[in-house]
N, C-alpha and C positions, 0 to 999 in steps of 0.2 A: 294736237300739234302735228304731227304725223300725216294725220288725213290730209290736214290744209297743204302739207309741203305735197301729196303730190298730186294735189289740186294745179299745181302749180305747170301751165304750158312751157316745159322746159325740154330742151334738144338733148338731154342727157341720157344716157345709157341707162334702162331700169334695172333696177338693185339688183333684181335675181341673177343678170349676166355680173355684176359685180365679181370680183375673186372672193371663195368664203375666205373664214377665217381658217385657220388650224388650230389642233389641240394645244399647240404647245406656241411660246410665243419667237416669232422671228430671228433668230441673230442678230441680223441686220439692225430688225429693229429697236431691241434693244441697245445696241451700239447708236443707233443716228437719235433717241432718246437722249439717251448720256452726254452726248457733240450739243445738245441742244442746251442743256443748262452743266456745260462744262465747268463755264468760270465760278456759276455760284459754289459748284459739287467742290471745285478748286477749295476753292474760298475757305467755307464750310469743312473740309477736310485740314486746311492749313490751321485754321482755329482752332479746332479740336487735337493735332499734333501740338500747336503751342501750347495749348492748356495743360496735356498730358505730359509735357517736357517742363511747364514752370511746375508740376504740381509734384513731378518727381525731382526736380531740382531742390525744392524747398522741404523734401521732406527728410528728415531724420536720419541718417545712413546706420545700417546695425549689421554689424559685423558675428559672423556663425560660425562656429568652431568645433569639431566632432572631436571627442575623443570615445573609444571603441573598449569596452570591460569583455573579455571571453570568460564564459560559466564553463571553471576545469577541474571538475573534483579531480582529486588525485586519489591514485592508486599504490603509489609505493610510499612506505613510509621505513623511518630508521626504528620505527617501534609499531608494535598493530594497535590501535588506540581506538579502534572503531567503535568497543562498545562504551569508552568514554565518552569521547566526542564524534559520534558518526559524520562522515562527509553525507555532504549533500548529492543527491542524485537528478543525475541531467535530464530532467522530465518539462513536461509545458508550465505543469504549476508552480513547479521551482523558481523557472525562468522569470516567469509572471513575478511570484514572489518574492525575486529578488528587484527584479523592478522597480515595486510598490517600496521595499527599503530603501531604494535609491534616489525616492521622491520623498522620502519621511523629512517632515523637521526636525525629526533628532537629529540624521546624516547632515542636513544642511546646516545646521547649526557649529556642528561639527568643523564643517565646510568652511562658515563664516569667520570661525577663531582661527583656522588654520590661512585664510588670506587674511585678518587682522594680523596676523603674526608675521606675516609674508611682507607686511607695508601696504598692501593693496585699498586705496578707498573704497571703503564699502561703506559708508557713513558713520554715524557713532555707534558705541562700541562697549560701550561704561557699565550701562544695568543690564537684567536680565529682559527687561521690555528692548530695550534696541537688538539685544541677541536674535530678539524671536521676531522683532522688526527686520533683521538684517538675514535672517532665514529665510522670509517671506521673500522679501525680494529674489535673493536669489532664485528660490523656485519659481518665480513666474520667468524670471530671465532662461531656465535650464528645461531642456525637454528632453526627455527620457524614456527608452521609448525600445522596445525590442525588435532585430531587424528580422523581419519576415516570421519562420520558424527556426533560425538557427537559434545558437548559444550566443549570440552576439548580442550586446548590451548599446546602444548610441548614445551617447550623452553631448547633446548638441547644445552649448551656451551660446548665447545673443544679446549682445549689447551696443551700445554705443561705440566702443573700445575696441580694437583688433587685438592687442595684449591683452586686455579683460577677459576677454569671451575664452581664448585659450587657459588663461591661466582659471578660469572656474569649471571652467571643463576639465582640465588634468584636476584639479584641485577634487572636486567632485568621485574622480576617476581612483585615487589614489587614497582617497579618504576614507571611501568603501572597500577596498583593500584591504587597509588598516583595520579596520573597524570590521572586516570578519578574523585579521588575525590576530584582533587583541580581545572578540570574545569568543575566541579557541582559546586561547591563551587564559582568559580568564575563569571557562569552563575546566580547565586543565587546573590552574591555582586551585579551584572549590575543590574538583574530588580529590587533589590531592590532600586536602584541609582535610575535605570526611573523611577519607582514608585512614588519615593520621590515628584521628577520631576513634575512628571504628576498628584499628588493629589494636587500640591499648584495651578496651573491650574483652576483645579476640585472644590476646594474648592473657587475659588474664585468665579468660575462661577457658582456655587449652592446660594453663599453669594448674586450674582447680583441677579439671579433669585426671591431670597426671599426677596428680596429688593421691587423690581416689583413688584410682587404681594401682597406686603405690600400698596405700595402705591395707587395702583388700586381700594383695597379695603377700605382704606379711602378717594380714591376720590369717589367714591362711594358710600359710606356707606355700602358697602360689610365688614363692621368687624363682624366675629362671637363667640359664645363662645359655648362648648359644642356641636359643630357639627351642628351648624345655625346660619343665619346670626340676628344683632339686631333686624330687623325689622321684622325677623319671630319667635325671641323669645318675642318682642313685641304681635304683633298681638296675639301671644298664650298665653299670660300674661293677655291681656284685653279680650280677649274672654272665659279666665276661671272666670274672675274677673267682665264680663257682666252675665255672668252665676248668678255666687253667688249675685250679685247684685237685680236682677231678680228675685229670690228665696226671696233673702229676703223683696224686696219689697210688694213681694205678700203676703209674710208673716206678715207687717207690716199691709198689706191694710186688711187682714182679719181677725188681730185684733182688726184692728179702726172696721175694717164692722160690725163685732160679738158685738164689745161695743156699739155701735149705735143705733144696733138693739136690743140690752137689755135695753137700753135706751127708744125707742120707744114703747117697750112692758109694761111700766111700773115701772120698776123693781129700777128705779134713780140709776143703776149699780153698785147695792150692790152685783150682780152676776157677776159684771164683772170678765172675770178671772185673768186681770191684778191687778185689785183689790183686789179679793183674795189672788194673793200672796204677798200681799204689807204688809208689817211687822209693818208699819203704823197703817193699816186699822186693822190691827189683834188687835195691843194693841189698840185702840180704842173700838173697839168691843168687847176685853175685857172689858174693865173699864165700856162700855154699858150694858154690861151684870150684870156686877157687884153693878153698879147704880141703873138697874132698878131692882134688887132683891132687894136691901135696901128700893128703894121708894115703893116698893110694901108690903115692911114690916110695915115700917114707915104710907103708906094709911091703912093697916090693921088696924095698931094700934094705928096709932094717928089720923087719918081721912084726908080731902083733904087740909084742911087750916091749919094746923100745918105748922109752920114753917120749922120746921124737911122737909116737904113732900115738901113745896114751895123749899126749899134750892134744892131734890133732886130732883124735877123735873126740874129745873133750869142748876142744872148739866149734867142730863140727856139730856135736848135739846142742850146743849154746845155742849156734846160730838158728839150729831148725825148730829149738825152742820158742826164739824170738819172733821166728815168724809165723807160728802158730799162733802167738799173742799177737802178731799184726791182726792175724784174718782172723781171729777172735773179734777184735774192737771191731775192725769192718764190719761183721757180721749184725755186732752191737747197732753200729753207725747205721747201716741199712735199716735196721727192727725201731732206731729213735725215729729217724729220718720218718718212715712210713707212718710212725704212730704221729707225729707232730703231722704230717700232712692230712693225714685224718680228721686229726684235731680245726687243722683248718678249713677244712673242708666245712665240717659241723656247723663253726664259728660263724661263718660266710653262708650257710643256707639257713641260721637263725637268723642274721642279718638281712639278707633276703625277703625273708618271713618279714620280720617289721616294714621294711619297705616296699613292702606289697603292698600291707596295710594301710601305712601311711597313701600310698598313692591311691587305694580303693577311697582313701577320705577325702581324698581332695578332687575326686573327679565328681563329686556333687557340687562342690565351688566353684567347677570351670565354666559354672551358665552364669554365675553373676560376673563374673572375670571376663566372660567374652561380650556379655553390655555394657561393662566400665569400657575396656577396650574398642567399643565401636564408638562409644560416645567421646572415647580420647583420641580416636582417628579421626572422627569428624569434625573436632575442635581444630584439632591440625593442621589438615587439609584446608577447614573453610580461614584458618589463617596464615593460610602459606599462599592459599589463591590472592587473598586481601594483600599478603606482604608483596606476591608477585605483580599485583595491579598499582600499588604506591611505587614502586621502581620503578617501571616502564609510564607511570605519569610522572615522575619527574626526572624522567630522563627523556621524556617527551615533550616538557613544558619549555624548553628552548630553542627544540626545531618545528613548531607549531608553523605549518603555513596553509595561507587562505585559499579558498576553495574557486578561486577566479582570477584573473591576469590582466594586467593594460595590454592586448593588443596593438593598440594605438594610440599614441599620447598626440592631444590634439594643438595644431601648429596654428602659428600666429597669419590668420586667415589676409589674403593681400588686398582680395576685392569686397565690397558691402556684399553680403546675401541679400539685404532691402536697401532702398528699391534694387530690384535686379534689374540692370539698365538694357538686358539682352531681352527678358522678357517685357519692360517697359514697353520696350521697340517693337516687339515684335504687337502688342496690345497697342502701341500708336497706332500700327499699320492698319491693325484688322477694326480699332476703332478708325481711323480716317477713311479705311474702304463704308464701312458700317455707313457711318454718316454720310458718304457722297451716294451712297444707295438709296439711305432713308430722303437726303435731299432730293436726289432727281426723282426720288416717287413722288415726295410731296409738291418739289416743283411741276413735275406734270400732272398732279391731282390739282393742284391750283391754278396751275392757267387755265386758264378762261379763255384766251382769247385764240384765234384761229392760225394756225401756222402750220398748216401741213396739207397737202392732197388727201390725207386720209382725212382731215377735218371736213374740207371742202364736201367731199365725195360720200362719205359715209353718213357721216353727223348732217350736214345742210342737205344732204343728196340733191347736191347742184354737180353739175359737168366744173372742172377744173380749168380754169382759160388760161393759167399761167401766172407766172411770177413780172412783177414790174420791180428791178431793183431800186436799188436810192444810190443817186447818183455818185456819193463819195466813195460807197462802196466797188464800184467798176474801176473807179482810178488808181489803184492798187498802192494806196501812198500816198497819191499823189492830192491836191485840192485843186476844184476847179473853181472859177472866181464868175462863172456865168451860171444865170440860172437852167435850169431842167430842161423849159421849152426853148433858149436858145441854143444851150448846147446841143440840142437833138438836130440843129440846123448848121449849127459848125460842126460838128462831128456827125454826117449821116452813117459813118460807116463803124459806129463804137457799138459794144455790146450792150448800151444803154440801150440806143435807138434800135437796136435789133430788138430788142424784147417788145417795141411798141409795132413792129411789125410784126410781132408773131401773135401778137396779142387781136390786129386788126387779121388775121389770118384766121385764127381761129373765129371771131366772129362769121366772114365771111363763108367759113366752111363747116360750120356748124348750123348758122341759121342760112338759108336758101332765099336768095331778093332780100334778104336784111339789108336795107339803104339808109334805114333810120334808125340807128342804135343810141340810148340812153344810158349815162351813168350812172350809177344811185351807188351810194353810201347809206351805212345807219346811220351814222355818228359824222359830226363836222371832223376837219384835221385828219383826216382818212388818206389823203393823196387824191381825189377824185377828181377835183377841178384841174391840178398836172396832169394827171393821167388822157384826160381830155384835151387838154391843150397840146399834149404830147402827139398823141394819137391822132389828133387834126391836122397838125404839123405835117406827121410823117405819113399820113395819106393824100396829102397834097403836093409835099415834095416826092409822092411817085408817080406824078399825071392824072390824078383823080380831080372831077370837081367837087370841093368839100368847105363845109360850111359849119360852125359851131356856134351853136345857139346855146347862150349862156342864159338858160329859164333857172336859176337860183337868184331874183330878184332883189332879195333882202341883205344878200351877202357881195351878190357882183363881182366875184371870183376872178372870171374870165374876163369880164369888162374891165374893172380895178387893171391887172395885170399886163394885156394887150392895150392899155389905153385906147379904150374906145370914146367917143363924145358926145355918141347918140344917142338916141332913146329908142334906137331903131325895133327892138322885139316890141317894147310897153305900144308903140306907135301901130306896127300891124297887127298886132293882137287884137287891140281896140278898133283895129280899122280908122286910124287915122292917118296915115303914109303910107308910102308905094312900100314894097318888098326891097325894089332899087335901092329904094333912097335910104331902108337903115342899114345897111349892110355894111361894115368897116373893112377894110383892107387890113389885113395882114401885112406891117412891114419887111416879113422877112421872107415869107414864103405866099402861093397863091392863095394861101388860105383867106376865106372868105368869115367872118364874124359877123352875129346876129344878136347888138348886147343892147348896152343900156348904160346911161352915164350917171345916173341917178337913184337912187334907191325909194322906193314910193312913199307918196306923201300919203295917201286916201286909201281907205279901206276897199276898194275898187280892184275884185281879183282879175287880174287877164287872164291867169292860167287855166281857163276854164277848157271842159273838154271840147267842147264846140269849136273855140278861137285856137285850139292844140290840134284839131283835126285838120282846121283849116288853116292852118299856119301848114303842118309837114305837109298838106296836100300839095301846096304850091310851092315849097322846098323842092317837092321829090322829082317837081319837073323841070328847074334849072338845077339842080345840082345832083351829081352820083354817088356822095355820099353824105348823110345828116348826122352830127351827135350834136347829142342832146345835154348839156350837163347840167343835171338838176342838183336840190335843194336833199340837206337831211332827211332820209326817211323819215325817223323818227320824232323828226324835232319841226317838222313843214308837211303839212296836208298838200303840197302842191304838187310836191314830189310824187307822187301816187298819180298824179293826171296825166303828169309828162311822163310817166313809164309806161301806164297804160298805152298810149298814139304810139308809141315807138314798135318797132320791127321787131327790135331784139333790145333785153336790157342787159350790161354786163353789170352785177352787185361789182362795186369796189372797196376792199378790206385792208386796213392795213395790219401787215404782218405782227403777229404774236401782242398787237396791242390790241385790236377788237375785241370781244368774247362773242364767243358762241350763242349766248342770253340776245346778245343784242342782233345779232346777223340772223339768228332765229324770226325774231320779233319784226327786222325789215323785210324778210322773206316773206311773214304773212303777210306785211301789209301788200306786198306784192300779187300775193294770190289774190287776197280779196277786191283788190283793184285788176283782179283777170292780168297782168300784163305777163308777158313772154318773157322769161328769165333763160338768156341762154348760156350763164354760167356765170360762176365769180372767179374773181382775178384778186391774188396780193398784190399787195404795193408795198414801198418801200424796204422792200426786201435788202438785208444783208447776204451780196452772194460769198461772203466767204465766210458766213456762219450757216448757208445754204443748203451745203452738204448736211448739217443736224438733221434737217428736215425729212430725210427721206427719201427727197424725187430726185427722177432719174433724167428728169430733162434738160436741155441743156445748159443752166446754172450748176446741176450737178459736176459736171464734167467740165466745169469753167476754165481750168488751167490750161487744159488740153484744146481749146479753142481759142485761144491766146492769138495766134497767128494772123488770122481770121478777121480778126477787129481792128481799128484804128482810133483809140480813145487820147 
């Protein structure tokens, strides 16, 4: 296909000068793409926003509710109870752990009697299958779930219900609460149970114990008081008591000794000192005293034999009698005294004696006496720890609190979390973009048909002649009630008829002596016979002589339209009439017509190359310009003979309805019929969907040439 296209004698620029491509795709072009299948991309985007808006309308609304558990062991407590019931420790696995409780069917079962109790519908309620019915559901309604790494617990409910969702979220929240501090509380009940238990145990076997050791030590004489036993408060009783004895014995003996010896010195123990202090001896020695002052008055004064003097010396020996008998007994008293402390002394170190004894015997008992005694301390002990562990559990067992906290109690949520209408929206958008993407790709993967200078140029690699617009489209609004080729003769000066002058422009300045230029189309309904009749028009209303010879026989286009009444071409083709004589006048303009009133009866081709030779031969010497408007390529072999004779052919396409398949397929018939292709031209172009297109000529820029025109 390739080879044949540039078989083809064409005026066009060879591909190599063409602009490449770039790596990356246009801006532009991308945008004048999009302009191209706007409305559909509209369209299609509009659809998919309403789908996405009935489909979130219609669905379900479910309302989501957070309430928030913090994992808080505590630290201080009114009792230390750790090693009853240890807190929990703020670790990952705990966290985890407590998690997995707070998705348990136990907890939500829990969960489900506490909103039955509540009034809350949860369904029925009765046996223990809808319990575990009405668990179920909840846990699929409740997600649970720990935030990040923190202690923080979510419990987010979702339902139907903006109250529901809250109230099974607290409910949830509050439950597990409970339910760590009633089995604290109930871990606290048990050991206080065992406890109970295990102190009457305890207690009795401390009771045997001190039993034991009771008895041991009165078979023994192991009883003590004061932290020793009898026999060694004994022994320490007589040995303080041999002490003082001892003392005083010595004491006693060195009274008698000292009187003895005052005695023996003379003295008849008027010095004694026990004597001395005898209260006896005092008044005695008073009254001595007092005697012999008298008798020594009495001898002054009366002499020795007065009786006075007998009397007081009389008295005077009495007395000193008497007191010789005092410190006599003294002396006695001293010698009993010392013997008796003697005697005590004796008494107390036989005493002694025994309880030496006695204590040498019992210090062979003190080994079995100090293993009763370890084994009654440790009965003690291990039931004084037990007594002290049942106190502090139940003096524990009513400030029991849980090892976690509602952070946040979850509120009654205002708007649905589903559908979330902000993320809806925003998913309409990027689906509506989505869709108007995938449509203009697929719209531009599927047209077919040619609508663009890069079609033209690239794909056909034909020269570009322009655009011919359609006529409604230049009246901006407005309808015009004349057809194409008259208007082009009441309006010379509209952007319509400009286009057919740019069109016969390019001709002339593409192909060089082109005097006879042909139209071809692939396909009928193309615009090719207007475009013809257009272009004859408008190169005869500028001083040209110009002649249109309507060689589409079968369809009569040209003739139909200009009401012609001859058979003027069928006649010189055949060489039966003058050239004069079939020629029609144009009634509007000089233009000259070469048609036919009739459409053929007889299989009798005229079109042949010979009678096409000799037909433009003698055209090209009364007239200055020839077109030619043939027949379908594709659909008329005749069409191929009239392109061949002609100067220059322009293909005629209409816009974005042709394909490429087909304008392919007329190009080779072209080549292989040798003719001169000096470019293709749209037709019927929409210039205000123009701009999609890409080019930059002057349709592109139609607004801005407004001034310019008179339509």
């Amino acid at each position: 296909m390739t080879e044949m296209l540039q078989d083809i004698p064409t005026y066009a620029r060879p591909i190599e000068e063409l602009p490449q491509r770039r790596l990356l795709p246009d801006p532009s072009y991308i945008w004048t793409v999009f302009r191209r299948h706007i409305k559909l991309a509209l369209l299609v985007a509009a659809v998919v926003v309403a789908a996405i808006a009935i489909r979130v309308v219609t669905l379900q609304q479910v309302y989501s509710a957070t309430a928030t558990v913090l994992i808080e062991p505590r630290k201080t407590e009114v009792v230390k109870m750790d090693s009853v019931v240890p807190d929990i420790a703020p670790s990952s696995d705990i966290v985890d752990t407590e998690v997995r409780i707070l998705n348990s069917p136990t907890l939500a079962a829990r969960v489900a009697a506490r909103l039955n109790a509540q009034g809350l519908d949860i369904g029925r309620f009765t046996t223990d299958v809808d319990k575990r019915r009405a668990a179920a559901r909840l846990l699929r309604q409740v997600q649970i779930e720990r935030s990040g790494l923190t202690l923080v617990i979510d419990i987010t409910a979702s339902t139907a219900q903006a109250e529901q969702s809250a109230a099974i979220a607290n409910a949830f929240a509050e439950e597990y609460i409970d339910s760590q501090r009633d089995a604290k509380r109930n871990a606290t009940r048990d050991a206080s149970k065992w406890l109970d238990l295990r102190l009457v145990d305890l207690r009795a076997s401390a009771s045997q114990a001190d039993a034991a050791l009771q008895r041991y030590r009165i078979a023994n004489g192991l009883m003590s008081a004061q932290g020793a036993t009898m026999a060694e408060q004994e022994v320490s009783a007589l040995n303080q008591q041999i002490s003082l004895a001892r003392a005083e014995l010595a004491e006693k003996q060195g009274a008698l000794a000292t009187a003895r010896s005052q005695l023996r010195r003379g003295g008849q123990g008027a010095d004694v000192g026990a004597a001395l202090g005898s209260n006896t001896i005092g008044n005695l020695r008073q009254r001595e005293a007092e005697v012999s002052q008298n008798l020594a008055q009495l001898e002054t004064r009366y002499g020795d034999l007065h009786p006075d003097v007998k009397t007081a010396r009389s008295q005077l020996a009495d007395i000193r009698s008497q007191i010789q008998k005092e410190i006599d007994r003294i002396l006695s008293s001293l010698e009993a005294e010392a013997a008796v402390a003697g005697s005590r002394l004796s008494s107390l170190q036989s005493s002694q004696g025994r309880a030496t004894g006695a204590l040498a015997a019992n210090s062979s008992a003190q080994v079995g006496l100090g293993e009763l005694e370890r084994r009654a301390d440790a009965s003690k002990q291990v039931y004084q720890a037990f007594l002290n562990r049942s106190k502090e559990t139940a003096a524990q067992e009513g400030l029991q609190q849980a090892d976690a906290r509602i952070s946040a109690f979850a509120t009654v949520p205002l708007l649905p979390s589903f559908p979330n209408y902000k993320l809806a929206g925003l998913f309409a958008v990027v689906a509506a973009l989505f869709a108007i993407l995938v449509t203009t790709v697929l719209a531009e993967y599927l047209q077919r048909g040619v609508a663009t200078k890069d079609d033209v140029e690239r794909r056909l690699r034909l020269r570009y002649a322009g655009a011919v617009p359609s006529l409604d489209s230049t009246l901006e609004g407005l309808r015009s009630h004349e057809t194409p080729q008259d208007y082009i003769v009441s309006h010379p000066f509209s952007s319509f008829a400009e286009a057919f002058r740019s069109l016969r422009a390019f001709v002339t300045l593409s192909a060089a002596n082109a005097r006879v230029i042909a139209l071809a189309s692939a396909l009928p309904q193309e615009g090719k016979t207007t475009t013809s009749m257009c272009l004859a028009r408008s190169a005869a209303m500028a001083g040209s002589k110009v002649v249109l010879v309507d060689c589409d026989l079968r369809r009569r286009g040209v003739s139909a339209t200009l009401g012609v009444t001859n058979d003027g071409v069928t006649d010189v083709l055949l060489g039966k009439g003058r050239l004069e004589d079939g020629l029609f006048d144009d009634p509007l303009t000089p233009l000259k017509i070469l048609g036919t009133s009739d459409a053929p009866t007889t299989a009798n081709d005229p079109l042949t190359p010979e009678n096409l030779q000799r037909l433009v031969a003698e055209l090209k010497v009364k007239f200055d310009l020839v077109i030619l408007d043939t027949a379908p390529l594709l659909g008329v072999a005749d069409a191929r003979a009239v392109a061949s004779v002609a100067d220059a052919v322009v293909m005629v396409t209409r816009w974005r309805k042709t394909s490429r398949n087909a304008a392919e397929a007329a190009i080779e018939l072209l080549a292989d019929a040798g003719a001169k292709v000096a470019g293709m031209a749209l037709t019927m172009v929409d210039i205000r969907k123009y701009a999609s297109t890409g080019q930059t000529d002057s349709y592109g820029y139609h607004k801005r040439f407004s001034s310019y025109y008179r339509n």
